[in-house]
C-alpha positions as CSV (number, residue, x, y, z in Angstrom):
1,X,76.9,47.5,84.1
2,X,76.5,49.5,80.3
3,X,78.0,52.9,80.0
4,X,75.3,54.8,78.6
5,X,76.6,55.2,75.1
6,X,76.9,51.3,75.1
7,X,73.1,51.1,76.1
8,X,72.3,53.7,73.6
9,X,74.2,51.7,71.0
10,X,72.3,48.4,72.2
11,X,69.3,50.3,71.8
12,X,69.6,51.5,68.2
13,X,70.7,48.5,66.9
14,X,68.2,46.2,68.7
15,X,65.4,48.8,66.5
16,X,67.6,48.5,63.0
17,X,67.8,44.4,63.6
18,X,64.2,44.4,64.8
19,X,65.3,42.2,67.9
20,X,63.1,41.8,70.9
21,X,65.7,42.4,73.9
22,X,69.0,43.5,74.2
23,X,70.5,40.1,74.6
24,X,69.5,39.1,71.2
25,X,71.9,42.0,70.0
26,X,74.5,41.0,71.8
27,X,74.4,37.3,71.1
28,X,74.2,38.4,67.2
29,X,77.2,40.7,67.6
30,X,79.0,37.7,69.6
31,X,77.8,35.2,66.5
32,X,79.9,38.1,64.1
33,X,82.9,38.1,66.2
34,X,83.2,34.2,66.6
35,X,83.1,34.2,62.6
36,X,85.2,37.2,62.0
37,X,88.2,35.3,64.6
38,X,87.5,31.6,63.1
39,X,87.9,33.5,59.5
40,X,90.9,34.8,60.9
41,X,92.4,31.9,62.1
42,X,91.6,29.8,59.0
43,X,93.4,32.7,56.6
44,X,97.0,32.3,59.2
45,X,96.3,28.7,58.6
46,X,95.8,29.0,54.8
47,X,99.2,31.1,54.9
48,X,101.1,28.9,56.7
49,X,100.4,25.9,54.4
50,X,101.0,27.7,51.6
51,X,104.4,28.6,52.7
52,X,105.2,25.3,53.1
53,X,104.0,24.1,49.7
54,X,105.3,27.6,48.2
55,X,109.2,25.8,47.5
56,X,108.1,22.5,46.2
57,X,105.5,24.8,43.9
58,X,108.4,26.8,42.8
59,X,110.4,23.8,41.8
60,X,107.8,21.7,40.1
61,X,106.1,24.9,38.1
62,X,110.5,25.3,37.3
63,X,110.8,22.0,35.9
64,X,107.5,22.1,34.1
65,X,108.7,25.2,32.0
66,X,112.0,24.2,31.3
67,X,110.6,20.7,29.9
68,X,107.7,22.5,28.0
69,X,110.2,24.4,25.8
């Protein structure tokens, strides 16, 4: 099952979160995990569109300046 320091670790935070059983600890820290990977996913996404609007920004923000002047 736990290794010790993993219970001990369940144990401390399940005082400092004021949770009622172990499980409740884990299913937060599951909750921050799901979040942190679904953040992570959305930011690759987020860079990969921008690096395919990246060349038709370039060229647009280009021709906007050279007209401007």
């Amino acid at each position: 099952m736990l290794q010790e320091a993993d219970n001990e670790r369940i144990e401390a935070l399940k005082h400092r979160l004021r949770a009622r059983t172990k499980i409740q600890v884990v299913r937060a820290a599951l909750d921050l995990l799901e979040k942190d990977a679904e953040r992570a996913e959305r930011v690759e996404r987020w860079k990969a569109a921008a690096a395919l609007a990246a060349p038709g920004s370039r060229a647009a923000l280009a021709d906007f300046r050279s007209r401007s002047r």
